[in-house]
N, CA and C atoms as a LAMMPS dump frame, in Angstrom:
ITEM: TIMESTEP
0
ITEM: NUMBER OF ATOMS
282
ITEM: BOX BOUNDS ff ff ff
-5.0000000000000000e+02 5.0000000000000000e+02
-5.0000000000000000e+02 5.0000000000000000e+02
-5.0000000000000000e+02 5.0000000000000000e+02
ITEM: ATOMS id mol type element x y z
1 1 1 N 220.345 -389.189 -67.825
2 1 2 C 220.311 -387.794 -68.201
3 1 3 C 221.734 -387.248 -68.157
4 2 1 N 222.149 -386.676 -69.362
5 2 2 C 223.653 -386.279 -69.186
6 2 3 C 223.727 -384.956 -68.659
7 3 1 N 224.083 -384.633 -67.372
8 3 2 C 223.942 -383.058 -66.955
9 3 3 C 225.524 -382.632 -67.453
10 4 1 N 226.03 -381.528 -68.077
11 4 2 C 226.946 -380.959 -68.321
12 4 3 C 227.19 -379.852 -67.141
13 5 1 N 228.538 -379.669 -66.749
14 5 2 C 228.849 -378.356 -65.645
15 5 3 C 229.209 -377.799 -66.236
16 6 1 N 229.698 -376.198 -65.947
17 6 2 C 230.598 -375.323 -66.38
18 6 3 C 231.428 -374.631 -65.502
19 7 1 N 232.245 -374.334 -65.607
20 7 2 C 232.58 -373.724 -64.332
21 7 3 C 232.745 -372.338 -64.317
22 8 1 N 232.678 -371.941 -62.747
23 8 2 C 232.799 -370.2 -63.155
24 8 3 C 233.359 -369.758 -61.618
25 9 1 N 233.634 -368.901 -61.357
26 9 2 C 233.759 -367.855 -60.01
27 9 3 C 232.765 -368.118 -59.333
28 10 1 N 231.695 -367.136 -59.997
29 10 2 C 230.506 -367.481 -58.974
30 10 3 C 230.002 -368.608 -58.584
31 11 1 N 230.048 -369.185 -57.319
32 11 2 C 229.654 -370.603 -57.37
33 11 3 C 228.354 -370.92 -56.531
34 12 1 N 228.199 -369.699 -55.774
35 12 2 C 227.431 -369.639 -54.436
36 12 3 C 226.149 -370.043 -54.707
37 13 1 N 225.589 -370.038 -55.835
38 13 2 C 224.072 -370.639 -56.189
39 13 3 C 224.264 -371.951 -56.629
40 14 1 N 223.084 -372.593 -57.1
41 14 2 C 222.842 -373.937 -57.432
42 14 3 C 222.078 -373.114 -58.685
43 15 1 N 222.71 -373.514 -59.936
44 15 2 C 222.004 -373.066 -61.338
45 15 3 C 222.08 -374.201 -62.322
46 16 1 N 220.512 -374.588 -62.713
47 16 2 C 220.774 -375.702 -63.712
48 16 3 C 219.751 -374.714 -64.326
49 17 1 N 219.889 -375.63 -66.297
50 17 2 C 219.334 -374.604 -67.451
51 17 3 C 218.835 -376.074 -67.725
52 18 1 N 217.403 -376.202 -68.3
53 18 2 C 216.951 -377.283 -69.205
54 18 3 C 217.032 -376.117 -70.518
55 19 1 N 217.396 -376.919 -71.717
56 19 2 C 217.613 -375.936 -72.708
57 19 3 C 217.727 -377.221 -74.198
58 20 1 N 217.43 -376.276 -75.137
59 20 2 C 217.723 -377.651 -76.463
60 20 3 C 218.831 -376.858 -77.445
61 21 1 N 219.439 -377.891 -77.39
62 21 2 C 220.623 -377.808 -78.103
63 21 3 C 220.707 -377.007 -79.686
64 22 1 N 219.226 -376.725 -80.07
65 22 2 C 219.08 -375.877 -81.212
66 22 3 C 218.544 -374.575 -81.287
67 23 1 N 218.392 -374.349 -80.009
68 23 2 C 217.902 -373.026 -79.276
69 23 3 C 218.56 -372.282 -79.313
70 24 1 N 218.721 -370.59 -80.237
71 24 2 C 219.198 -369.56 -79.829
72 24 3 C 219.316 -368.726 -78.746
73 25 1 N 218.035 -369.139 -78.139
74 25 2 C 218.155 -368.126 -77.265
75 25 3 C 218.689 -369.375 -75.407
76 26 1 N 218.486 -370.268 -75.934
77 26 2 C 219.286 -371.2 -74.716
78 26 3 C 220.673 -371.035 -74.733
79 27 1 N 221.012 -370.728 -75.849
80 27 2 C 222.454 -370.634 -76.175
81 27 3 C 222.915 -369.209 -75.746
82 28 1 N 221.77 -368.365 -76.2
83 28 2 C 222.552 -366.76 -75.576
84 28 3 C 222.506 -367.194 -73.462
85 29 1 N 221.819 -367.687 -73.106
86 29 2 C 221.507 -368.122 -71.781
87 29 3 C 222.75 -368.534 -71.098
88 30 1 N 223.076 -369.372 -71.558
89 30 2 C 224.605 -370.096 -71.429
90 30 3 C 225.394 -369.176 -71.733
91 31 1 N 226.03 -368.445 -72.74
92 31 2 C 226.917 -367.441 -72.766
93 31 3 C 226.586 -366.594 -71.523
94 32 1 N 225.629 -366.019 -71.465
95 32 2 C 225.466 -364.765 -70.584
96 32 3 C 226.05 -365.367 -69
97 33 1 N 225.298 -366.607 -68.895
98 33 2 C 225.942 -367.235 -67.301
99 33 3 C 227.528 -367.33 -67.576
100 34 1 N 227.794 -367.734 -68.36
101 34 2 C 229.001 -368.078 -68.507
102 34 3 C 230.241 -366.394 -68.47
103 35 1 N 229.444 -365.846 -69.347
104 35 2 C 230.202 -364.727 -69.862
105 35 3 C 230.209 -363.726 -68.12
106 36 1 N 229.407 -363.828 -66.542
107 36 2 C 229.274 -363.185 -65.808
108 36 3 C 229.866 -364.196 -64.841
109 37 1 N 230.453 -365.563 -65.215
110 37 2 C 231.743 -366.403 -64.563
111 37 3 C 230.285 -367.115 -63.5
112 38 1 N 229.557 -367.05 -63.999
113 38 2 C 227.992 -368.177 -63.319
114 38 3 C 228.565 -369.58 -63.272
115 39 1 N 229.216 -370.647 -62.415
116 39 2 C 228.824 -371.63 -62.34
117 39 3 C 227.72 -372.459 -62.83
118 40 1 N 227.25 -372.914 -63.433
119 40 2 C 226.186 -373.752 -63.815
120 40 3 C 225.961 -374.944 -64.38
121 41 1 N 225.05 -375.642 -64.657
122 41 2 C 224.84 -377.035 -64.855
123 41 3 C 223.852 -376.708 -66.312
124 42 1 N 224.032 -377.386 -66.988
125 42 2 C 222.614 -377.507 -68.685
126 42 3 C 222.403 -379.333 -68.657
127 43 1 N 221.117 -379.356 -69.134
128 43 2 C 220.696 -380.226 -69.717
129 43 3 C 220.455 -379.954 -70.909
130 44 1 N 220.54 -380.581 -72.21
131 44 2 C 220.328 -380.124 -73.523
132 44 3 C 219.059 -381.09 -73.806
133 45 1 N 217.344 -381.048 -73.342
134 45 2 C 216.778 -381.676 -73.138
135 45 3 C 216.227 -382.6 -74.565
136 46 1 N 216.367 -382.112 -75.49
137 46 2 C 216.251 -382.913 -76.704
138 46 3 C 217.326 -383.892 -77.598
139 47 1 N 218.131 -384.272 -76.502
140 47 2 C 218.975 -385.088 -76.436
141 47 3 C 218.907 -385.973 -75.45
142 48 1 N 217.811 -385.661 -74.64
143 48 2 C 217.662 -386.988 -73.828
144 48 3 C 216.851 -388.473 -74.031
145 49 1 N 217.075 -389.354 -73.226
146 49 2 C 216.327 -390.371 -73.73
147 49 3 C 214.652 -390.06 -73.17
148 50 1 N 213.34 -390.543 -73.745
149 50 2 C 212.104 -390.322 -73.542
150 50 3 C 211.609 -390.106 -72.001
151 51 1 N 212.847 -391.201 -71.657
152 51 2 C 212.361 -391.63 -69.75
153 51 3 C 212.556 -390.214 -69.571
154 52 1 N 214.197 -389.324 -69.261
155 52 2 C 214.535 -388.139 -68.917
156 52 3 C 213.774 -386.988 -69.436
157 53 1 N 213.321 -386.852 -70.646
158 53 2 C 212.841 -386.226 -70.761
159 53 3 C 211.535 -385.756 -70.123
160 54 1 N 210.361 -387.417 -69.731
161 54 2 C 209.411 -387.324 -69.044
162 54 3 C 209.87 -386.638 -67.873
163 55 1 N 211.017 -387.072 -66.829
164 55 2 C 211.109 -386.44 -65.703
165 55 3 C 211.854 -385.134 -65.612
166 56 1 N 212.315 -384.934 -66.624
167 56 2 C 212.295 -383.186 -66.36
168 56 3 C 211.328 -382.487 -66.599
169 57 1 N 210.336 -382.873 -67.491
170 57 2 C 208.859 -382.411 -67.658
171 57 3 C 208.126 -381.878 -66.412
172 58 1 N 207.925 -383.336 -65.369
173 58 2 C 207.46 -383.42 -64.126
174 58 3 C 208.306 -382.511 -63.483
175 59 1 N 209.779 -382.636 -63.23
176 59 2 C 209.971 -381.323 -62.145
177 59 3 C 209.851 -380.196 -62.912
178 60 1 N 210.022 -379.788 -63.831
179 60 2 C 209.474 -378.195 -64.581
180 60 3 C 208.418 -378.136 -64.078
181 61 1 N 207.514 -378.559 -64.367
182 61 2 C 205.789 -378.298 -63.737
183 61 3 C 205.799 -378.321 -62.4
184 62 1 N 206.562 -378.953 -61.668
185 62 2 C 206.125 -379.292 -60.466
186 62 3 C 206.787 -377.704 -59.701
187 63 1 N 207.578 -377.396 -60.54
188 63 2 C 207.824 -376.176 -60.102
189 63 3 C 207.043 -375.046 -60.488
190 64 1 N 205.655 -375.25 -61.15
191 64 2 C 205.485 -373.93 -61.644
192 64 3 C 205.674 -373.441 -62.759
193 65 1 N 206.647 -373.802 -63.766
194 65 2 C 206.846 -374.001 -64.72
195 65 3 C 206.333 -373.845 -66.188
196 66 1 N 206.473 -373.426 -67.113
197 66 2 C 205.829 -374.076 -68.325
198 66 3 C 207.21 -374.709 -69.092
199 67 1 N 206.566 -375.496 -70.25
200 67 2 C 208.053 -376.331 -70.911
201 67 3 C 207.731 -375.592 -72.055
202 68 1 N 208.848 -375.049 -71.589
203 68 2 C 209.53 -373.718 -72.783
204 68 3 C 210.516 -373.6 -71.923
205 69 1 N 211.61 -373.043 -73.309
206 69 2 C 213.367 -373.374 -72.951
207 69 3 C 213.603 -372.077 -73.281
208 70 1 N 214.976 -371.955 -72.834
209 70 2 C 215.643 -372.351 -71.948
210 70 3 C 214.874 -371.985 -70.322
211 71 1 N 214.57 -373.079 -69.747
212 71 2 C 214.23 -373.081 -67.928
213 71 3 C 215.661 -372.841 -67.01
214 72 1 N 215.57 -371.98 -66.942
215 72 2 C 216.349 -371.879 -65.372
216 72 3 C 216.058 -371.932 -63.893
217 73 1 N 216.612 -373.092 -63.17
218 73 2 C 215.914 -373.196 -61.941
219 73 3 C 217.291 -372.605 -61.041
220 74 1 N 217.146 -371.571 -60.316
221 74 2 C 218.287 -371.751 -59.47
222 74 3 C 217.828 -371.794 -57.82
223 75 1 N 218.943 -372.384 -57.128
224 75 2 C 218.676 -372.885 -55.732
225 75 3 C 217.348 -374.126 -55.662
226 76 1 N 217.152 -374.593 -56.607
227 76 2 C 215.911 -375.293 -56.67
228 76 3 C 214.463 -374.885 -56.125
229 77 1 N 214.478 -373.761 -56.172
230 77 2 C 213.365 -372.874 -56.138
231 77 3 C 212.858 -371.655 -56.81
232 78 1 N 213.84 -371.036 -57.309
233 78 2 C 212.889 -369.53 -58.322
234 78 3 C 213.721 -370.228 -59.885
235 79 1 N 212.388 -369.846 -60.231
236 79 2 C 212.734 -370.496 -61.867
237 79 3 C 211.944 -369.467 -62.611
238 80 1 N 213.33 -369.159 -63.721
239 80 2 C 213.058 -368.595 -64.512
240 80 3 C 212.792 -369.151 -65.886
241 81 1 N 211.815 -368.542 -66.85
242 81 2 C 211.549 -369.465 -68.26
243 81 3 C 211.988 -368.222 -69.092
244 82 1 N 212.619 -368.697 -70.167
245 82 2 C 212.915 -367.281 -71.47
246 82 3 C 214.415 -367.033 -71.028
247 83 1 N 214.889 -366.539 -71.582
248 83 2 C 216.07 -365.735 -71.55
249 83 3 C 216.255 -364.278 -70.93
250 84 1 N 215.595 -364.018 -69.571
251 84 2 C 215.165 -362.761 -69.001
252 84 3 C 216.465 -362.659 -68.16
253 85 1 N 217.642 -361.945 -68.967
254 85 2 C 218.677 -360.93 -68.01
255 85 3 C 218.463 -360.532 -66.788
256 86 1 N 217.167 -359.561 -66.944
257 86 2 C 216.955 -358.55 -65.722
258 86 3 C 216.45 -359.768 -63.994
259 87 1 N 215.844 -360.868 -64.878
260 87 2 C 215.779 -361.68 -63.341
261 87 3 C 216.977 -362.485 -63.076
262 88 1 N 217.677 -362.736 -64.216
263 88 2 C 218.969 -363.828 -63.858
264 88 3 C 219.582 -363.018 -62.804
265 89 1 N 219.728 -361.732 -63.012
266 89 2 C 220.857 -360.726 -62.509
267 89 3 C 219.922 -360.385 -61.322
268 90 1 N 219.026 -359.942 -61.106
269 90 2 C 218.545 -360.192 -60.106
270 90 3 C 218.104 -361.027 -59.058
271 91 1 N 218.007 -362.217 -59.294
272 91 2 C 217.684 -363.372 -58.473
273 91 3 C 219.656 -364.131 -58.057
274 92 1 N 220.609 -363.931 -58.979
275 92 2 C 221.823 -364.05 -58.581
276 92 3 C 223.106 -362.91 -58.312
277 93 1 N 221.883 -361.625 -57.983
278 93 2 C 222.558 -360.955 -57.558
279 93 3 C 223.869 -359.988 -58.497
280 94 1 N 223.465 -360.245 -59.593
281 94 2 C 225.34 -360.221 -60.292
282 94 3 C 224.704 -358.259 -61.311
């Protein structure tokens, strides 16, 4: 699974995005972390091989989840699905 970083200021959370690389609105996701200096990690999940893909499936669900992109899990516990501002900024504080 190729995880990509980004880097930013804020570092104090643990933020990974499952997201597909043809996704508008995964893409506004990434800007917005990016554009508020978010540290974070993406998977671009339709670029993975079948195996990875199965197991990000399993931890999406296992979190609660539905598979719909862009997923944001941060701290490996509150996960957000959609492109929802008002919880990014709220759950990281910014």
């Amino acid at each position: 699974m190729k995880i990509q970083k980004v880097q930013g200021q804020n570092n104090k959370n643990k933020v990974r995005v499952y997201a597909l690389s043809t996704c508008a609105w995964c893409k506004m996701t990434k800007q917005f972390l990016k554009d508020n200096n978010i540290e974070y990690e993406y998977v671009d999940v339709n670029l993975c091989s079948d195996e990875d893909k199965d197991k990000i499936k399993e931890h999406i669900l296992s979190k609660g989840g539905s598979l719909s992109y862009p997923t944001i899990i941060i701290n490996d516990k509150t996960l957000i699905t959609g492109f929802r501002k008002d919880k990014i900024k709220e759950t990281l504080q910014i």
